[in-house]
ROZA-704997 format. One record per residue: residue number from 1; residue in one letter; chain; x, y, z of N, C-alpha, C, O in turn. Coordinates in Angstrom, 2 decimals. Example, Ala and Ser with C-alpha at 12.3 -4.5 7.8 and 13.67 -1.06 7.14 Angstrom:
{1 'A' 'A' {13.19 -5.69 7.80} {12.30 -4.50 7.80} {13.20 -3.30 7.80} {14.24 -3.32 8.46}} {2 'S' 'A' {12.85 -2.25 7.08} {13.67 -1.06 7.14} {12.90 0.03 7.87} {13.41 1.14 8.04}} 
// end
This chain:
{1 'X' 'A' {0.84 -1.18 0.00} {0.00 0.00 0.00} {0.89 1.25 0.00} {1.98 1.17 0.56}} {2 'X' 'A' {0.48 2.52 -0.64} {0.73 3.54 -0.55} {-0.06 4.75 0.67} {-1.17 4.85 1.19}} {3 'X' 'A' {1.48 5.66 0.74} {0.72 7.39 1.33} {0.86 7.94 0.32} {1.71 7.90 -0.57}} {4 'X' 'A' {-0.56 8.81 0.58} {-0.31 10.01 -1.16} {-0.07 11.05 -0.20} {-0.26 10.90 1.01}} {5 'X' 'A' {0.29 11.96 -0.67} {0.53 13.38 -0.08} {0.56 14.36 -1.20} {1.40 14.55 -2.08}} {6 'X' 'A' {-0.92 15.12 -0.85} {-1.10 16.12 -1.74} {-0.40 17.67 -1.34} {-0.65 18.40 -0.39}} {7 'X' 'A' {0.32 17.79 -2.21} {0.95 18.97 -1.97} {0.90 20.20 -3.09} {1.37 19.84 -4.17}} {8 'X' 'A' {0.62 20.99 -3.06} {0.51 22.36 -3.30} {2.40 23.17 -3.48} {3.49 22.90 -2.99}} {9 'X' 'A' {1.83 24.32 -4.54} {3.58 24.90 -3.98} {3.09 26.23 -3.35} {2.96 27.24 -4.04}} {10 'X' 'A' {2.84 26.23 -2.09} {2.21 27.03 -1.13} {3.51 26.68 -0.12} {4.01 25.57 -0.31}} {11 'X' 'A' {4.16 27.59 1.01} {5.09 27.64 1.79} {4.82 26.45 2.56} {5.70 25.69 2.97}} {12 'X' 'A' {3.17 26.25 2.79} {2.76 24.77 3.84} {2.85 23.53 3.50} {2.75 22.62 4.31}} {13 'X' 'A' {3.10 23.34 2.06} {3.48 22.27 1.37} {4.46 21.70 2.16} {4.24 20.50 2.35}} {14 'X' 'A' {5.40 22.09 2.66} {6.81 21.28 2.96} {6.62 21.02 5.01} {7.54 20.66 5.74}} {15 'X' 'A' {5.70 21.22 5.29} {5.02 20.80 6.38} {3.99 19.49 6.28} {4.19 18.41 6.85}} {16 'X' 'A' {2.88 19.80 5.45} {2.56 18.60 4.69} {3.16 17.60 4.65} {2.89 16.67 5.41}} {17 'X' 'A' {4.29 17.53 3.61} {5.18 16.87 3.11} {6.07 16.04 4.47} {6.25 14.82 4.48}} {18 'X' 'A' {6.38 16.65 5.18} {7.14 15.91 6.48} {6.36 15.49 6.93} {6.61 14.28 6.93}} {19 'X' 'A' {5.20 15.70 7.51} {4.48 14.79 8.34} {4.10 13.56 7.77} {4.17 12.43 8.27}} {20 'X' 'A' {3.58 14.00 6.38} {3.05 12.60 5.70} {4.19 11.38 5.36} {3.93 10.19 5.51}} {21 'X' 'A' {6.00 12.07 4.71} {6.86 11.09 5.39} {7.27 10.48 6.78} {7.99 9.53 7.09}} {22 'X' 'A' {6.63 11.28 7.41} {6.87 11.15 9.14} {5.84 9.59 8.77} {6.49 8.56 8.61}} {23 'X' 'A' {4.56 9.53 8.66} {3.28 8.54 8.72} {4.10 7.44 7.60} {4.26 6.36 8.18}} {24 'X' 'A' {4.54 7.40 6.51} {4.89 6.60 5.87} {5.75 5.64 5.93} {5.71 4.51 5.44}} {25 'X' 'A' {7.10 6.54 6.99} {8.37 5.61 7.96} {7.61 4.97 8.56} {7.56 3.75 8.43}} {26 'X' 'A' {6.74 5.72 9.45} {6.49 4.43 10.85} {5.65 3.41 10.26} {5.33 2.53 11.06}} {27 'X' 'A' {5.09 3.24 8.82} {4.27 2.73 8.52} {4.91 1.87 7.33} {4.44 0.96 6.65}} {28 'X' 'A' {6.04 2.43 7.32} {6.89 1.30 6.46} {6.25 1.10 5.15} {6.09 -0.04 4.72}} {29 'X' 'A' {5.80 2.36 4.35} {4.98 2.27 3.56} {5.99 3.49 2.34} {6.91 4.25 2.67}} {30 'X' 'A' {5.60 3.35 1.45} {5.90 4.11 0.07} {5.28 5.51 0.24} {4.18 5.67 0.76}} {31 'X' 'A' {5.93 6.39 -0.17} {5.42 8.23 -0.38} {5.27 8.25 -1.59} {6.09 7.91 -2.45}} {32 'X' 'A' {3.71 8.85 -1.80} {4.26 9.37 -3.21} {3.63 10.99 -2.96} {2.60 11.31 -2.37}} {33 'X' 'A' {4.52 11.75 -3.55} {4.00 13.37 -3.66} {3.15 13.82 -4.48} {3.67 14.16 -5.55}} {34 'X' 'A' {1.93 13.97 -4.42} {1.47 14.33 -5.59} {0.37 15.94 -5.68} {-0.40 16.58 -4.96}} {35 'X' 'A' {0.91 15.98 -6.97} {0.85 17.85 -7.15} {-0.17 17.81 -7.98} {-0.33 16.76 -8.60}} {36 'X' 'A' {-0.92 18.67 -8.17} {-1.77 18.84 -9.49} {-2.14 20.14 -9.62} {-2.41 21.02 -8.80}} {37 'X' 'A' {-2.11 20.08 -11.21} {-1.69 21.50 -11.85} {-3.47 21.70 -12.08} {-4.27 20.77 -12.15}} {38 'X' 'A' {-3.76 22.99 -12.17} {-5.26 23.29 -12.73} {-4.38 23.60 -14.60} {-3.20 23.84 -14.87}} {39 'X' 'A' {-5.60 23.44 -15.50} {-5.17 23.90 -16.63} {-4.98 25.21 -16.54} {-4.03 25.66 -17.18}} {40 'X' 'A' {-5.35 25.62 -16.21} {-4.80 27.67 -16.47} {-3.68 27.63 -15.78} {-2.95 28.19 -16.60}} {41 'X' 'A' {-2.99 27.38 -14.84} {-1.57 26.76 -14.59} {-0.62 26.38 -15.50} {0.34 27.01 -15.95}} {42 'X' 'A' {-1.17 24.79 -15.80} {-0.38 24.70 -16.95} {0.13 25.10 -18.16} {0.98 24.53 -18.86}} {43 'X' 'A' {-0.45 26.12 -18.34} {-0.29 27.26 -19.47} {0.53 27.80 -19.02} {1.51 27.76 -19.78}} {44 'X' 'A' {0.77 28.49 -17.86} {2.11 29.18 -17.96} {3.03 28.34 -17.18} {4.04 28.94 -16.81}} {45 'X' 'A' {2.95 26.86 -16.78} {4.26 26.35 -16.61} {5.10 26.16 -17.86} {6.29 26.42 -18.01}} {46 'X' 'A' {3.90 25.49 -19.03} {4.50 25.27 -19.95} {5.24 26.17 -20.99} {6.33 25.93 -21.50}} {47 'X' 'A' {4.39 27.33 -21.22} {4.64 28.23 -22.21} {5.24 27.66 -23.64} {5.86 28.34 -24.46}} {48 'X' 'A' {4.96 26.40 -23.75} {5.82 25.58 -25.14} {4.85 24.55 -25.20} {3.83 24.35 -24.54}} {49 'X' 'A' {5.25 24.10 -25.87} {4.28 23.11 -27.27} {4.77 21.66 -26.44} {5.88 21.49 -25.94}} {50 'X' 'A' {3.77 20.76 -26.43} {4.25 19.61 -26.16} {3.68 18.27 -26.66} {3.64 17.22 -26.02}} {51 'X' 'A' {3.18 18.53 -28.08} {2.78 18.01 -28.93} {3.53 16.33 -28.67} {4.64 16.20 -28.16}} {52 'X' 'A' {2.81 15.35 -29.05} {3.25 14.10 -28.81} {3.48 13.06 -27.44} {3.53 11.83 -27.36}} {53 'X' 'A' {3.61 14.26 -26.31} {3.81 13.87 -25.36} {2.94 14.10 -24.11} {2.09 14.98 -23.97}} {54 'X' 'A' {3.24 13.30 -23.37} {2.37 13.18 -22.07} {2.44 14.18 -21.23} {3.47 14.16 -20.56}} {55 'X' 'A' {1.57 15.25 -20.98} {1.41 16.56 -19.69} {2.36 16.27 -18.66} {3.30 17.00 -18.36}} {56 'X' 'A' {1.99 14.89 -17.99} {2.36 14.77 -16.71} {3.58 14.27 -17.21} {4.22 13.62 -16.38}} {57 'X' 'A' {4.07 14.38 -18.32} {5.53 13.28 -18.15} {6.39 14.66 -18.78} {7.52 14.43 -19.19}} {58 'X' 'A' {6.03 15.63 -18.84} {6.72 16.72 -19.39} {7.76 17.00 -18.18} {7.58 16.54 -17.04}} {59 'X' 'A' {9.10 17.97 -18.64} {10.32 18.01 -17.77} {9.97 19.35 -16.72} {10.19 19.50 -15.52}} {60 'X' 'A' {9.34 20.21 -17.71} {8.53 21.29 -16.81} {7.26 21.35 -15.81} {6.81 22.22 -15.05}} {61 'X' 'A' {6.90 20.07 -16.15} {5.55 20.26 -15.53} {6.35 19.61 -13.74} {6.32 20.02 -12.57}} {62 'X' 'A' {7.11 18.15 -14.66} {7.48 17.11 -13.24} {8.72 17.96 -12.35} {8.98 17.63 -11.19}} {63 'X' 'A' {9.37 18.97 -12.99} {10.39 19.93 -12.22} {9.35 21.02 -10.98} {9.90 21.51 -9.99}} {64 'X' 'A' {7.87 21.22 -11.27} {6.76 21.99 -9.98} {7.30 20.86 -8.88} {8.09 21.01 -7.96}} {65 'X' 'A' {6.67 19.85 -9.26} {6.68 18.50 -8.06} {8.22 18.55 -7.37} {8.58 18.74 -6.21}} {66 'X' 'A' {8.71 18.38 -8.19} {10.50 18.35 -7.42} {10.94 18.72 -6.65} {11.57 18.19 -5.74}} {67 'X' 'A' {10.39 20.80 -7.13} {11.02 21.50 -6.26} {9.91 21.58 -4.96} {10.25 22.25 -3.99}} {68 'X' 'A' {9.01 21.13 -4.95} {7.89 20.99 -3.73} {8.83 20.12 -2.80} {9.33 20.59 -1.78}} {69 'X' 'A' {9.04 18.78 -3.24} {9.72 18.33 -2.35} {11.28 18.58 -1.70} {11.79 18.47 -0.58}} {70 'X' 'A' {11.71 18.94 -2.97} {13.20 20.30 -2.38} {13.14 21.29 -1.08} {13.82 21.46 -0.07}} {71 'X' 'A' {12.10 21.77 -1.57} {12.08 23.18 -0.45} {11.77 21.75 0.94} {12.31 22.00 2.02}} {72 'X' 'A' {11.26 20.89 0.89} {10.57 20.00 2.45} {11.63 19.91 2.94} {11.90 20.46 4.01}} {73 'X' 'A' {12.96 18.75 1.87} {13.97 18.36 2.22} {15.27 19.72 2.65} {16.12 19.60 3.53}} {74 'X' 'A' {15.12 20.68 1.93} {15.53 22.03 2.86} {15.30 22.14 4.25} {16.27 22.42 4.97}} {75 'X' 'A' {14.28 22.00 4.69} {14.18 22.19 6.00} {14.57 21.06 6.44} {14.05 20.97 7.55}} {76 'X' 'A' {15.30 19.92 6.20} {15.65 18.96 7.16} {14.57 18.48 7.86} {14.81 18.09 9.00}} {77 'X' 'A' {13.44 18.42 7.46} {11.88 17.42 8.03} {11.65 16.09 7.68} {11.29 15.29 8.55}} {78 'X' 'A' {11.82 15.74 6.52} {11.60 14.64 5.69} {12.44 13.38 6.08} {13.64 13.18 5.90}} {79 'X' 'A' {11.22 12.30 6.85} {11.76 11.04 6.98} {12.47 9.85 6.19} {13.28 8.99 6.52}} {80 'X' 'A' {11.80 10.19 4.99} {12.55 9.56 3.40} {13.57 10.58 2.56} {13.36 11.78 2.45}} {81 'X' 'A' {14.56 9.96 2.04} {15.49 10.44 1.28} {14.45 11.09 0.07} {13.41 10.48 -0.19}} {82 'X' 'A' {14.77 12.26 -0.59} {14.08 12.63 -1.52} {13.59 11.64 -2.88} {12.62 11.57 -3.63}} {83 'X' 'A' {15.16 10.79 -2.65} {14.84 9.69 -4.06} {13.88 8.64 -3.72} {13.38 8.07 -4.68}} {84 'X' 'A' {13.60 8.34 -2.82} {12.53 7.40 -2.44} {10.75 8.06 -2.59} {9.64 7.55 -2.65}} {85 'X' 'A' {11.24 9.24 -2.59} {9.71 9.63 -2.75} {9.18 9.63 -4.19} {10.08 10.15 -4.85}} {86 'X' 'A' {8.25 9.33 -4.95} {7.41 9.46 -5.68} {6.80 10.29 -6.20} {5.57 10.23 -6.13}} {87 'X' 'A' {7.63 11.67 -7.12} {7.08 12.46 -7.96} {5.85 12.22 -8.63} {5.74 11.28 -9.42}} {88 'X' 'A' {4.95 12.98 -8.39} {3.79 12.19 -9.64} {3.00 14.14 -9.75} {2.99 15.05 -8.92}} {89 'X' 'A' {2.65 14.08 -10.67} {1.85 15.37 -11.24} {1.14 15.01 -11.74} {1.29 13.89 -12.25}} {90 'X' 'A' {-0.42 15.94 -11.97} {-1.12 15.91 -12.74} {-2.49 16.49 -12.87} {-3.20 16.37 -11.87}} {91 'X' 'A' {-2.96 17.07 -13.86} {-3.55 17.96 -14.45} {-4.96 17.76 -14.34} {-5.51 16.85 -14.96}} {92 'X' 'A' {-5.69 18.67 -13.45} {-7.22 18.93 -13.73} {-7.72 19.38 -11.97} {-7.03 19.92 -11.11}} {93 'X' 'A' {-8.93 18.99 -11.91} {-9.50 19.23 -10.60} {-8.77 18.75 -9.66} {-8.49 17.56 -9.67}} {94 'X' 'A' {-8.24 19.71 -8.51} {-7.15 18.62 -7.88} {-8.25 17.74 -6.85} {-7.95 16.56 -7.03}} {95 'X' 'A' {-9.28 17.79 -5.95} {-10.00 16.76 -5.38} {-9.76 15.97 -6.46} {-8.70 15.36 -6.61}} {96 'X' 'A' {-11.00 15.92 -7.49} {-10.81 14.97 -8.30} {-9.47 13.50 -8.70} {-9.32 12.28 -8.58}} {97 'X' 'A' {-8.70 14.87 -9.26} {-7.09 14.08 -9.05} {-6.68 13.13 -8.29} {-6.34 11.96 -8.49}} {98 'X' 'A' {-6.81 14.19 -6.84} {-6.03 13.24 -5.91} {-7.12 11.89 -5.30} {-6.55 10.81 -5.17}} {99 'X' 'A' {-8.38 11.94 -4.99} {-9.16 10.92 -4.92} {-9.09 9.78 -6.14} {-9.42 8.61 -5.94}} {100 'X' 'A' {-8.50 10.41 -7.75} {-8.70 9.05 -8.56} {-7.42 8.73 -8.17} {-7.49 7.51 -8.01}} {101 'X' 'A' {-6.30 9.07 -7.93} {-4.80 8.85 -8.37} {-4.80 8.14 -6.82} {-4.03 7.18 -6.83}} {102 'X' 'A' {-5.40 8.32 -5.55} {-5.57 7.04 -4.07} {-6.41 6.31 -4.92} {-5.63 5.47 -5.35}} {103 'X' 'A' {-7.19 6.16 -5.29} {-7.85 4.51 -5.71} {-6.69 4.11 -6.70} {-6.08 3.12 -6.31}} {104 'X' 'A' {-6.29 4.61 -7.80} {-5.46 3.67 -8.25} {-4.55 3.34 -8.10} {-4.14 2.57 -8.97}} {105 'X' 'A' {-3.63 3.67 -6.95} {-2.57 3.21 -6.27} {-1.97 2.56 -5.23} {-0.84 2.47 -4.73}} {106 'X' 'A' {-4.02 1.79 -4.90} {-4.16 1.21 -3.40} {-3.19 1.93 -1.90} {-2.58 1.43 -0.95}} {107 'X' 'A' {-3.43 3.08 -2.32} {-3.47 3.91 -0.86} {-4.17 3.49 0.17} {-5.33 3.18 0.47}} {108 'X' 'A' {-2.62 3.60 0.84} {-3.45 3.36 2.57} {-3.79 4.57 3.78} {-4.21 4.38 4.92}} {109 'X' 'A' {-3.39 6.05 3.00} {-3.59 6.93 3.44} {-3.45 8.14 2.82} {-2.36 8.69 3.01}} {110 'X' 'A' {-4.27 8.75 2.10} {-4.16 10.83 2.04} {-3.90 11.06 3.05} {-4.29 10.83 4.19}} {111 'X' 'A' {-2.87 11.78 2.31} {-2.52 13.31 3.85} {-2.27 14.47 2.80} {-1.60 14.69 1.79}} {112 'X' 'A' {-3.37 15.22 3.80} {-4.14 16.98 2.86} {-3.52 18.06 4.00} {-3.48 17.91 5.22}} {113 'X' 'A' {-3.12 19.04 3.29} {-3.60 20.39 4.27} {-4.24 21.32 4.51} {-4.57 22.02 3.55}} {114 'X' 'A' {-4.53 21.58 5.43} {-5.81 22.50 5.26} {-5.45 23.42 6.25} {-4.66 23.21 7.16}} {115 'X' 'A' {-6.13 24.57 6.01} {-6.25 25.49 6.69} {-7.37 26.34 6.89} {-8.14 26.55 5.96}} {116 'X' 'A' {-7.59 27.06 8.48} {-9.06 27.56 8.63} {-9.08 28.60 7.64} {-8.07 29.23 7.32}} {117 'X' 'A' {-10.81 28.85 6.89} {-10.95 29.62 6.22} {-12.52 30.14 6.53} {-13.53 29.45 6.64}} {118 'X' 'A' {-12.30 32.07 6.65} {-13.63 32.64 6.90} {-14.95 31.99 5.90} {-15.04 31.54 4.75}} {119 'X' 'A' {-15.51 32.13 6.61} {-16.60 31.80 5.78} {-17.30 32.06 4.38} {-17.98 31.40 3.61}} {120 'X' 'A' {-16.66 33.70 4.46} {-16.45 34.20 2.84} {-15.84 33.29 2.13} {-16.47 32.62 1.32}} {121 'X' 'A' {-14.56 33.12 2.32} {-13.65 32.39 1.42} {-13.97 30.96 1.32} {-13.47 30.44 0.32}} {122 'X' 'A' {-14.80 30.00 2.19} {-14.99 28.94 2.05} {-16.30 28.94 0.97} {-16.59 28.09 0.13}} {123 'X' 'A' {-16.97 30.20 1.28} {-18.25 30.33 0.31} {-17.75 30.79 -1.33} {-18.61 30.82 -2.21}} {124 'X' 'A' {-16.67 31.05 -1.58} {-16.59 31.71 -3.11} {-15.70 31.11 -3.35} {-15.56 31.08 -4.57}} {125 'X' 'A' {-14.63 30.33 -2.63} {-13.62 29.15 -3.27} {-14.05 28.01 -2.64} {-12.98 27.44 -2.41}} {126 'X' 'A' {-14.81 27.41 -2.26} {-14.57 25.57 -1.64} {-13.72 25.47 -1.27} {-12.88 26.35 -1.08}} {127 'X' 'A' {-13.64 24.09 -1.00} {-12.22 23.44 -0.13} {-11.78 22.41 -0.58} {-12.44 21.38 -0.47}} {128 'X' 'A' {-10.60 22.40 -1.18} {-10.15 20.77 -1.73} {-10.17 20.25 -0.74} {-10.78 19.19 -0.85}} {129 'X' 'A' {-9.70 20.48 0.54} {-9.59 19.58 1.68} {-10.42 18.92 1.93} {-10.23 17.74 2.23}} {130 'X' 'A' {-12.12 19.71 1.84} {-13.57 19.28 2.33} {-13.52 18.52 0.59} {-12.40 18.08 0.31}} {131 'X' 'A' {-13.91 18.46 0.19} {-13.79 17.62 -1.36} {-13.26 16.42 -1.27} {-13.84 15.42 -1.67}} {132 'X' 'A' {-11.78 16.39 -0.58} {-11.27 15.10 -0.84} {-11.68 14.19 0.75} {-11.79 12.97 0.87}} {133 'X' 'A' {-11.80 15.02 1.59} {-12.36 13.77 2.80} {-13.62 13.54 2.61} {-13.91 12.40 2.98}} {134 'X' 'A' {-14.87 14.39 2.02} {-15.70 13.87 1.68} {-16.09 12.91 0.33} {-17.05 12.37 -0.23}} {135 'X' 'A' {-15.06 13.03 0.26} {-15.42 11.68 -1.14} {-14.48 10.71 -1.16} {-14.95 9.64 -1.54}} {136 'X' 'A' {-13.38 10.67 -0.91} {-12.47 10.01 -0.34} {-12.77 8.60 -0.19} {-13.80 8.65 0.49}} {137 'X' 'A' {-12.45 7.09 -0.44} {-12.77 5.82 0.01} {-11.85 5.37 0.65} {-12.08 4.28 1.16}} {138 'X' 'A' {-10.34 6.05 0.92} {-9.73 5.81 2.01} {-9.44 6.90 3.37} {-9.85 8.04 3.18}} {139 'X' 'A' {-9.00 6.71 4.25} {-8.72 7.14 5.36} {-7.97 8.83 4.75} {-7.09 8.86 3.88}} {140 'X' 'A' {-8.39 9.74 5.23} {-7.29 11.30 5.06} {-6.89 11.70 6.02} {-7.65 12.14 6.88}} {141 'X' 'A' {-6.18 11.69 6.11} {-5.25 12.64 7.20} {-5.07 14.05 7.03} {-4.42 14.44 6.06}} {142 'X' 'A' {-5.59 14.95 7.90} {-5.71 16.65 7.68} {-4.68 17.22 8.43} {-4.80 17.27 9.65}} {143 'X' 'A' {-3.50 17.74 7.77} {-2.51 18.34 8.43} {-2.72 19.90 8.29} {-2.76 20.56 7.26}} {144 'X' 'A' {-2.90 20.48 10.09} {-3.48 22.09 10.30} {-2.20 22.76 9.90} {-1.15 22.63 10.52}} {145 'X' 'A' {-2.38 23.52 8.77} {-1.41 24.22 8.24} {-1.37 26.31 8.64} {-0.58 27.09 8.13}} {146 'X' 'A' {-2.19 26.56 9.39} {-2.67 27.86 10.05} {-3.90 28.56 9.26} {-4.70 27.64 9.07}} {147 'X' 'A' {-4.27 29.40 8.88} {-5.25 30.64 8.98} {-5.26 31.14 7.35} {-4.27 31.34 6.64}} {148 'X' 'A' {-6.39 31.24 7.06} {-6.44 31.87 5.72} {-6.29 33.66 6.04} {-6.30 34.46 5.11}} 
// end
């Protein structure tokens, strides 16, 4: 079984990111990091043509994911060596994403972050966080990342 760990390139990402290798050591289990781009994103990661080839297998898209886990392993948090972790990217709704990409990788745990948000902001943006534990068919783990 796998941990997914959805990460963002938000400063809380690399908090995320340690805890969910923190859960994966003691659990003797596989990390994989996974990022997902919205399409209006990917437009300006890419800014180039990538005709023939796979989004998620592009050098620009899988270099977002990298440096997500760079900046974690910067802070000296991260229970796994960077090479052991599991780059994975990919493109569209990130709930969506990250709920199909745990079923198909027999995950034994999401780990999300979230953070409190006024009620305005929960009313005119949603919450991937609330998205993916409510639909979710495995276990999530909500790491409090502070205050909108």
């Amino acid at each position: 079984m796998t941990v997914v760990v959805a990460v963002n390139d938000s400063n809380r990402a690399a908090t995320v990111l340690a805890r969910a290798s923190a859960l994966a050591a003691d659990l003797d289990e596989p990390l994989h990091s996974l990022h997902v781009l919205q399409r209006m994103d990917l437009v300006d990661t890419l800014k180039k043509e990538v005709e023939g080839q796979a989004v998620t297998e592009n050098r620009e898209v899988k270099r977002v994911g990298a440096e997500i886990i760079e900046r974690a392993a910067a802070n000296g948090e991260l229970e796994h060596d960077t090479a052991e972790i599991e780059n994975v990217v990919r493109v569209g709704d990130p709930a969506e994403q990250i709920t199909t990409y745990a079923d198909n990788v027999d995950t034994r745990y999401i780990v999300v972050g979230g953070r409190r948000r006024s009620p305005t902001g929960k009313a005119l943006f949603g919450s991937v966080t609330q998205r993916v534990m409510l639909s979710s068919t495995v276990p999530v783990l909500n790491v409090p990342t502070g205050t909108e």
